[in-house]
DRENTORKOL-3810 file (N, C-alpha, C; in nm, 4 decimals):
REM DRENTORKOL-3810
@n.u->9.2435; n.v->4.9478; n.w->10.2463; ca.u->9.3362; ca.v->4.8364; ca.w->10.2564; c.u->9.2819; c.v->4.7327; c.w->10.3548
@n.u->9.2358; n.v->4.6530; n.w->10.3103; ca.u->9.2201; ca.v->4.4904; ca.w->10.3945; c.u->9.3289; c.v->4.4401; c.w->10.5373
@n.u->9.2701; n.v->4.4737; n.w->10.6388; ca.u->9.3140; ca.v->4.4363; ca.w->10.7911; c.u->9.2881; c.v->4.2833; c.w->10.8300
@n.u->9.4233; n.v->4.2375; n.w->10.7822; ca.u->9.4384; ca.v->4.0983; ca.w->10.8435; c.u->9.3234; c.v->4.0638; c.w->10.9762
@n.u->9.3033; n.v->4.1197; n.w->11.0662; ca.u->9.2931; ca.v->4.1083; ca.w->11.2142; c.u->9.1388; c.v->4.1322; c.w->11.1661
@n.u->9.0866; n.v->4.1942; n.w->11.0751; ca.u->8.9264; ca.v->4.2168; ca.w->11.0387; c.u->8.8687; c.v->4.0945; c.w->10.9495
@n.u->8.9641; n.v->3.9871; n.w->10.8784; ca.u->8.9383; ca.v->3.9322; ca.w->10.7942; c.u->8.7963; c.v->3.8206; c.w->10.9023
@n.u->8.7255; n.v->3.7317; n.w->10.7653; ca.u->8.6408; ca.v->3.6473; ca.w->10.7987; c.u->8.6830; c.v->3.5269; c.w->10.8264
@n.u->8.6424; n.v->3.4734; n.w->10.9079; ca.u->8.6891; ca.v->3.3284; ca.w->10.9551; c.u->8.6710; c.v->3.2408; c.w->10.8878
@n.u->8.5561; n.v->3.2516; n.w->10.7955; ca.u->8.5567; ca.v->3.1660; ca.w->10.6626; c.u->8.6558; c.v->3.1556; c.w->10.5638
@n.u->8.7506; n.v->3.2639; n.w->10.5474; ca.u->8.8748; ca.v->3.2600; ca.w->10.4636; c.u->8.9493; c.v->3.1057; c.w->10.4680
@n.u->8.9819; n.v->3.0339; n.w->10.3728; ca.u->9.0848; ca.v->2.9601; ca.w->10.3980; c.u->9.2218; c.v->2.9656; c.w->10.4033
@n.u->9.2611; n.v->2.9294; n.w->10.5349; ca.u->9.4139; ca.v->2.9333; ca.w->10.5600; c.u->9.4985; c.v->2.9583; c.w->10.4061
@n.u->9.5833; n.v->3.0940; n.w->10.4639; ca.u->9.7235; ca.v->3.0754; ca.w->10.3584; c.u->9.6710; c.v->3.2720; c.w->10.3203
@n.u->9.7643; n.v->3.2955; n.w->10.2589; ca.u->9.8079; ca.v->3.4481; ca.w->10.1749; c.u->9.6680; c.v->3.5664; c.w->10.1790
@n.u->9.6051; n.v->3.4508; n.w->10.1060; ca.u->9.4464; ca.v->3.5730; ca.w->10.0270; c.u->9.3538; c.v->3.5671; c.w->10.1542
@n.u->9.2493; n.v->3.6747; n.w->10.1615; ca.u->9.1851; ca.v->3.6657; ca.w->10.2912; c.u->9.0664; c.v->3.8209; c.w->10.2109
@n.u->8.9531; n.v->3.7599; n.w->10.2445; ca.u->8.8892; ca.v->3.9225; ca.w->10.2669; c.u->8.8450; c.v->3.9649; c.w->10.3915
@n.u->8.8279; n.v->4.1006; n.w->10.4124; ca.u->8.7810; ca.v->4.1462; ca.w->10.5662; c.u->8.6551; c.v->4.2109; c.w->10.5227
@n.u->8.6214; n.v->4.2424; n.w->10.6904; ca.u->8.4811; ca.v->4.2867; ca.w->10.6806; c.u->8.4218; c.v->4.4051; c.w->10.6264
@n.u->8.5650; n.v->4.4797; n.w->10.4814; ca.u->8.4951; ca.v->4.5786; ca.w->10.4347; c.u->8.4319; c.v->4.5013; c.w->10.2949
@n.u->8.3895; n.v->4.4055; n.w->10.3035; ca.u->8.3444; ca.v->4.3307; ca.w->10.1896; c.u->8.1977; c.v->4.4591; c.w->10.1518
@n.u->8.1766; n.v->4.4503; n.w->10.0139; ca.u->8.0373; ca.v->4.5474; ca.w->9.9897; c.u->7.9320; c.v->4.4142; c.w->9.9223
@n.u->7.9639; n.v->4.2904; n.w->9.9060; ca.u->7.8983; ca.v->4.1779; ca.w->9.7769; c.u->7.8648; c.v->4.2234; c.w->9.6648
@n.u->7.9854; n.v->4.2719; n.w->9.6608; ca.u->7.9662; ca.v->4.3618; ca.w->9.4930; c.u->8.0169; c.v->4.1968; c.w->9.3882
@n.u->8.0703; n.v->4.0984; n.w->9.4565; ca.u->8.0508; ca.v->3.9627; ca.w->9.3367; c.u->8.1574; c.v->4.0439; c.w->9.2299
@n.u->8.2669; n.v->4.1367; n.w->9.2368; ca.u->8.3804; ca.v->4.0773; ca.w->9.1541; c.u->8.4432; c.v->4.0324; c.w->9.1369
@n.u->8.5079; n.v->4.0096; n.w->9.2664; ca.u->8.5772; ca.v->3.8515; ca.w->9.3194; c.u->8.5421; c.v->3.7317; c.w->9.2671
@n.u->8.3965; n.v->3.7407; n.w->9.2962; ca.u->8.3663; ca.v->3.5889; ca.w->9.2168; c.u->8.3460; c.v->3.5619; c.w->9.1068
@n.u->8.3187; n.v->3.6747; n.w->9.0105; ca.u->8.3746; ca.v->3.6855; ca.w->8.8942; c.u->8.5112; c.v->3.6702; c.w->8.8499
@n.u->8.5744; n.v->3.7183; n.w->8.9114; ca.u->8.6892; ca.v->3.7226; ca.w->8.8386; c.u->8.7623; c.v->3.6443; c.w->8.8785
@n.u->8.7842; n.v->3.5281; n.w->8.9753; ca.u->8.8347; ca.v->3.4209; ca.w->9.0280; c.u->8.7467; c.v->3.3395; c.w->9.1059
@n.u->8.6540; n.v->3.2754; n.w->9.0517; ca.u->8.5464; ca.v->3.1965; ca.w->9.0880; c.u->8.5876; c.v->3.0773; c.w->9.1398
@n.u->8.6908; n.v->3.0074; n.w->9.0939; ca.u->8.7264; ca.v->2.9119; ca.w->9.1432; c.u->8.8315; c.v->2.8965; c.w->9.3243
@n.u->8.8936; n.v->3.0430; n.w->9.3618; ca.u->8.9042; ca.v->3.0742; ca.w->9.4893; c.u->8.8084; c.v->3.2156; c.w->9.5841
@n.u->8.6783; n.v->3.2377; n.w->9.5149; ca.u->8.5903; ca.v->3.3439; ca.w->9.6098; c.u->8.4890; c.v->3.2469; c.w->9.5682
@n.u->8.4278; n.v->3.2502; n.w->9.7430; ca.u->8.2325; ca.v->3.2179; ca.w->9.7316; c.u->8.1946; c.v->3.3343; c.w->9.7829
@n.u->8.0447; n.v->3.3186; n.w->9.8160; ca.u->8.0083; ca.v->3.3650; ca.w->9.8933; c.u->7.9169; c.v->3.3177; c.w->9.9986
@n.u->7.9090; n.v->3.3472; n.w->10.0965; ca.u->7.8544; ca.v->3.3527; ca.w->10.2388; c.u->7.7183; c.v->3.4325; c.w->10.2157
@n.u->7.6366; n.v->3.2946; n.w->10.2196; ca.u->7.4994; ca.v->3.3759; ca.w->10.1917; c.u->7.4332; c.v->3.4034; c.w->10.3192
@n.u->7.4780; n.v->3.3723; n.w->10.4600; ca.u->7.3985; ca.v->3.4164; ca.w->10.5435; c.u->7.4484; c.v->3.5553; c.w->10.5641
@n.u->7.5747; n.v->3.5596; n.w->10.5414; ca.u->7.6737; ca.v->3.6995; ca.w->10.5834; c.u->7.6131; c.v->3.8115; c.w->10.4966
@n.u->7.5822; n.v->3.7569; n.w->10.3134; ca.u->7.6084; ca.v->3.8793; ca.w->10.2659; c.u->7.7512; c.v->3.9239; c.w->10.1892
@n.u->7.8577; n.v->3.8366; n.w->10.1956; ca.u->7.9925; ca.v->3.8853; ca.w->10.1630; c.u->8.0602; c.v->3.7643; c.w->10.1107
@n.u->8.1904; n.v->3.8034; n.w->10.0088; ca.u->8.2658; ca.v->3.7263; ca.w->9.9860; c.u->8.3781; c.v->3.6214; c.w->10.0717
@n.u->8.4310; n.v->3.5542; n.w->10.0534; ca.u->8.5631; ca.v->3.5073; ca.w->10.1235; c.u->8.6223; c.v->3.3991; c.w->10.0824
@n.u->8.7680; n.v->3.3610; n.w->10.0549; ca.u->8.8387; ca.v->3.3079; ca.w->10.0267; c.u->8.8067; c.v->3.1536; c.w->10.0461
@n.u->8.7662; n.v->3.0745; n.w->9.9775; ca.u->8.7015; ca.v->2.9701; ca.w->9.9760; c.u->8.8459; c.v->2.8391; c.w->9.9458
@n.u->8.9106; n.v->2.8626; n.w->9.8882; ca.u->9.0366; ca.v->2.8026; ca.w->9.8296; c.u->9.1585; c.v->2.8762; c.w->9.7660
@n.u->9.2468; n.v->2.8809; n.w->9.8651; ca.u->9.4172; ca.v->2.9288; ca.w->9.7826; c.u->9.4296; c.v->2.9498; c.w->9.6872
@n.u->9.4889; n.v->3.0327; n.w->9.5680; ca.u->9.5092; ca.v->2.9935; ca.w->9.4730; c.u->9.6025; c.v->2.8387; c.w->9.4936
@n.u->9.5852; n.v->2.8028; n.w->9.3736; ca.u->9.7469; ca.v->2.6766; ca.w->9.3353; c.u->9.7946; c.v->2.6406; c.w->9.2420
@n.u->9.7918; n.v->2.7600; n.w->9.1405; ca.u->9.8273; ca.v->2.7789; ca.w->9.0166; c.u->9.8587; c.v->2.9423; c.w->8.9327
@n.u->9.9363; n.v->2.9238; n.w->8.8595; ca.u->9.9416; ca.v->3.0292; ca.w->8.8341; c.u->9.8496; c.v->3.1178; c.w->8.8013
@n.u->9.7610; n.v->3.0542; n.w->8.7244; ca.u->9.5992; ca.v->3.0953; ca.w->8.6701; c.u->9.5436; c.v->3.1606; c.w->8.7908
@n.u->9.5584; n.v->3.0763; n.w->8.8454; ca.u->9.4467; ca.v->3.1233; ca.w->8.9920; c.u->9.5570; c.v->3.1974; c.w->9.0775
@n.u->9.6696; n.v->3.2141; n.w->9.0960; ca.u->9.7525; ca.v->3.3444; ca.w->9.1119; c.u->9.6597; c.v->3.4865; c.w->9.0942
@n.u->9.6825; n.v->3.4885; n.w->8.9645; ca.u->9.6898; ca.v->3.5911; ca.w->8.8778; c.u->9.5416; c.v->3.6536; c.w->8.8622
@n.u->9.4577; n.v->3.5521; n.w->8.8541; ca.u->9.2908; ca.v->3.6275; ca.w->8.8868; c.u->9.2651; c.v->3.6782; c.w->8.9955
@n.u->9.3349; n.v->3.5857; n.w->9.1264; ca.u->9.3339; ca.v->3.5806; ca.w->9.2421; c.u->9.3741; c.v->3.7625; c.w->9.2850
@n.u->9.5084; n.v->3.7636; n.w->9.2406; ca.u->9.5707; ca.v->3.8941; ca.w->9.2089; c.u->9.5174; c.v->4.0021; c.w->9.1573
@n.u->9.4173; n.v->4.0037; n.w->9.0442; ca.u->9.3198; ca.v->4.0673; ca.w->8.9573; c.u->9.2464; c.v->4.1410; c.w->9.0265
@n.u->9.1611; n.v->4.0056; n.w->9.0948; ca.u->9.0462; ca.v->4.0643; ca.w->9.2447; c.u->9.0923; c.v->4.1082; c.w->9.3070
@n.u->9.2257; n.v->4.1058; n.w->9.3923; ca.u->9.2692; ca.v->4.1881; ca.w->9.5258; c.u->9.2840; c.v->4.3475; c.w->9.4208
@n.u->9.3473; n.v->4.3589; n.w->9.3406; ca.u->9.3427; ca.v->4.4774; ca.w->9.2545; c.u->9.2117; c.v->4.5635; c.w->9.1823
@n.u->9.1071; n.v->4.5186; n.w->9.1693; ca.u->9.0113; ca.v->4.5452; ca.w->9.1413; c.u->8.8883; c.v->4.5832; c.w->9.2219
@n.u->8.9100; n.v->4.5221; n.w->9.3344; ca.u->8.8173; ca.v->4.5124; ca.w->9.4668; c.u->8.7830; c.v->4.6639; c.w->9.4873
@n.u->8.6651; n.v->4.7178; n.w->9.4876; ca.u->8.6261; ca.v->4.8835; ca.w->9.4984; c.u->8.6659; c.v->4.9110; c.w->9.6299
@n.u->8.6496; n.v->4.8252; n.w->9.7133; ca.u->8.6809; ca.v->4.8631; ca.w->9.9108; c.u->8.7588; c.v->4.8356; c.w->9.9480
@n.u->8.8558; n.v->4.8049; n.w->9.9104; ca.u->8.9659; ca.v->4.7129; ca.w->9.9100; c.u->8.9857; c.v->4.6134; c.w->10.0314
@n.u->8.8845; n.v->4.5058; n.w->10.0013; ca.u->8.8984; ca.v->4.4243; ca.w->10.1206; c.u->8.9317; c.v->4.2687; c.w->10.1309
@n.u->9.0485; n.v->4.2916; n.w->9.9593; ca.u->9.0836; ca.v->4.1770; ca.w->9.9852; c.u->9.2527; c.v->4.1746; c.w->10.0222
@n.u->9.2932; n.v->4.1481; n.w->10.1280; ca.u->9.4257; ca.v->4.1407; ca.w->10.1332; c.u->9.5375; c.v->4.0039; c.w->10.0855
@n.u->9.6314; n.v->4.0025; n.w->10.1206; ca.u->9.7601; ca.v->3.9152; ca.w->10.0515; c.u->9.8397; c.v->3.8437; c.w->10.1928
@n.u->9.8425; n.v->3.9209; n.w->10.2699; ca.u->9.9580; ca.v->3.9008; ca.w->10.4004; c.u->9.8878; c.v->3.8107; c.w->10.4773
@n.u->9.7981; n.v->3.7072; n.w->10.4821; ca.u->9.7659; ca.v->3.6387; ca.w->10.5591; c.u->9.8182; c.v->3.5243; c.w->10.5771
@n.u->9.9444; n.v->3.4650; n.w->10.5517; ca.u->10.0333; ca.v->3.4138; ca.w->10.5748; c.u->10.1138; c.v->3.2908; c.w->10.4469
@n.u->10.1658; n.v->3.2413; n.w->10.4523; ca.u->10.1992; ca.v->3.0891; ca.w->10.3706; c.u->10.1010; c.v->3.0278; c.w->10.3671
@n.u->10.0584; n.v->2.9597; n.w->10.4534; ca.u->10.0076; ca.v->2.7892; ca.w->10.4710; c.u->9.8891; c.v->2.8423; c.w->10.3656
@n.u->9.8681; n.v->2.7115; n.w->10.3027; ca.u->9.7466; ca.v->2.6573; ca.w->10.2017; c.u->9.6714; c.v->2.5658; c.w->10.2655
@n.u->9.5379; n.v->2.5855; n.w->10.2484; ca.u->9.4618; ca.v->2.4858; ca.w->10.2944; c.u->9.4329; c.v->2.4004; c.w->10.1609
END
C-alpha cells in the first residue's frame, strides 16, 4: 500500500501520488499516459497531471489497481494542480 509521507515530490498536487515503492515496471504509463511520466534520472514513475476527467479517472484508477507494488496511492488530498 502506497505511504502518502513516502510519495515523490514530483507528484502533482491533488488525490493520485506514487511512492518510493515504484519498481519502473511502465504500467502506469501505459495505462494512463496522459497522468504518469517518468523520471528518468530517478528511474520511477509519478503523477505528472490529476486526472480531470472521467476517462482519466478511471485509467488513473486502473493503474492504482494494477500497480504490482502497490505504490500508487489515492489519499493525497483534493487540490489539482
Amino acid at each position: 500500500m502506497a505511504e502518502l509521507e513516502n510519495r515523490y515530490p514530483e507528484n502533482a498536487s491533488g488525490s493520485y501520488y506514487v511512492d518510493d515503492q515504484c519498481i519502473d515496471c511502465d504500467l502506469c504509463r501505459e495505462t494512463a499516459p496522459d497522468n504518469f511520466t517518468r523520471s528518468e534520472e530517478g528511474g520511477y514513475s509519478y503523477v505528472h497531471k490529476q486526472p480531470s476527467n472521467e476517462e482519466e479517472e478511471s485509467l488513473s484508477m486502473e493503474a492504482l489497481e494494477g500497480c504490482p507494488v502497490e505504490a500508487i496511492g489515492k489519499d493525497g488530498g483534493d487540490a489539482q494542480a
